[in-house]
N, C-alpha and C positions, 0 to 999 in steps of 0.2 A: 504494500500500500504506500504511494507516495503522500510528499508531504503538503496539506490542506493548510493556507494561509487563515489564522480565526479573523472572523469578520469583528471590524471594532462596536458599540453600540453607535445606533444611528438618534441623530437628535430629533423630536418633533416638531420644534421651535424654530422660526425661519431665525436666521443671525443678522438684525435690523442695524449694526451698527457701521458696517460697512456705505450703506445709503442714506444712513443717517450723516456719515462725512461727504458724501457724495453733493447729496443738498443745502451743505452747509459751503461747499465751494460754489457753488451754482448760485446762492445766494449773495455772496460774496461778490462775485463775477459781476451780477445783474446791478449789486449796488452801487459797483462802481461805474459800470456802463451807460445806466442812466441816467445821471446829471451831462453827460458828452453828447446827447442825442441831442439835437438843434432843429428847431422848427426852419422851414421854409431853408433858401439856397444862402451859403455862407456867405455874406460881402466885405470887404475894408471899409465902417462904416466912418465916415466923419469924426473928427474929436473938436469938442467944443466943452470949453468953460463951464458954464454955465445952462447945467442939464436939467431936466425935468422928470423924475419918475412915473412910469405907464406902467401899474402895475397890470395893469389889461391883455399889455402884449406879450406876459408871459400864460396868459390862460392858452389850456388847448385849442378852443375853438375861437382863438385869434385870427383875425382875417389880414393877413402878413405877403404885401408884395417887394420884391428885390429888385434891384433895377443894377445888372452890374456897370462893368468899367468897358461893355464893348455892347454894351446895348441891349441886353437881350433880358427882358422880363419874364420873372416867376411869380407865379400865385400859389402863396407855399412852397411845395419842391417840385410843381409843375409849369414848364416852358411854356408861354402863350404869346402871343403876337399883340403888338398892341392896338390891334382893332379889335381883339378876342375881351379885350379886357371889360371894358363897359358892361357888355352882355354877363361875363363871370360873376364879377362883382355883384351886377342886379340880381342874378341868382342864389347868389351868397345870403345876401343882405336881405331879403323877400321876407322870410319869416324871421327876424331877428327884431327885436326890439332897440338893443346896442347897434346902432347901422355906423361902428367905429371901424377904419380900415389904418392899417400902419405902414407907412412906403420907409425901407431903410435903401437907403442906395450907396454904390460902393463911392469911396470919398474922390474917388478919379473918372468917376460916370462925367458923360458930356451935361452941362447943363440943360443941354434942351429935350436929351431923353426923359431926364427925369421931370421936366417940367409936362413936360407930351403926358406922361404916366400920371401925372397931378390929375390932368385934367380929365383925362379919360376915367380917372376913381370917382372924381366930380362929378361928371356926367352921369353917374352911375345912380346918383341920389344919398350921396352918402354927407351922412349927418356930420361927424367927426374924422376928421385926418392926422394922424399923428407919426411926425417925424422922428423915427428912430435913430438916435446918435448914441459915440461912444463919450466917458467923459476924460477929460484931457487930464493926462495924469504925467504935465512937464514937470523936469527935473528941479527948477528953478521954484515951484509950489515945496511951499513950509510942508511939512507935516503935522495932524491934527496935535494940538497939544493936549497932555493926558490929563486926565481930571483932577484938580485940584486936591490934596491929601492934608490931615492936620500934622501938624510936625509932632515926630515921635518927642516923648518926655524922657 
């Protein structure tokens, strides 16, 4: 009679820890992945002094056009022509109460695309226009001073 390997005891219990590290990189991943995801087409937006907060334009259902530095209009991260525009917009905008649209254009776009792109948002019936800029963060600006402290005893 040769020799019979003993079979070890089998477990009944699946081993959850293995997927439990699994989803805990996956989780990980996603976390940081998320704040990188960018509504609408990248631009070099303008830097100016003197900014305005829109807290609006980071909501999802922002109505976000891009006007780059060779012409070419997105509505969000979709290419459109600018005769398409008007029409998009009104469709946009139709059942919305907020009829708020935001142009950021790259800061080397020709002036008269992005004026062209003004108008045709206009046309559209739109209530509120908001210009998305970057804020100017020259070298030669102070830095915020820190809050006053009482002097230790």
């Amino acid at each position: 009679m040769g020799y019979k390997p003993k079979v070890g005891s089998q477990m009944s219990t699946p081993n959850v820890i293995p997927m439990a590290d699994i989803m805990l990189v996956l989780l990980i991943i996603f976390m940081v992945v998320t704040p990188m995801l960018q509504k609408g087409k990248q631009v070099d937006m303008a830097s100016v002094n003197n900014t305005h907060d829109m807290q609006a334009a980071d909501k999802d259902d922002a109505i976000i056009v891009a006007i780059t530095r060779s012409g070419d209009i997105f509505l969000g991260t979709t290419k459109t022509e600018k005769a398409d525009l008007t029409n998009q917009i009104k469709d946009r905008i139709s059942n919305r109460l907020d009829k708020t649209v935001f142009v950021k254009s790259d800061a080397r776009a020709k002036y008269g695309d992005v004026v062209g792109a003004v108008d045709e948002i206009r046309s559209a019936g739109v209530d509120q226009l908001g210009l998305l800029t970057e804020k100017n963060h020259s070298a030669g600006e102070a830095p915020p001073t820190p809050p006053a402290t009482p002097p230790a005893d």
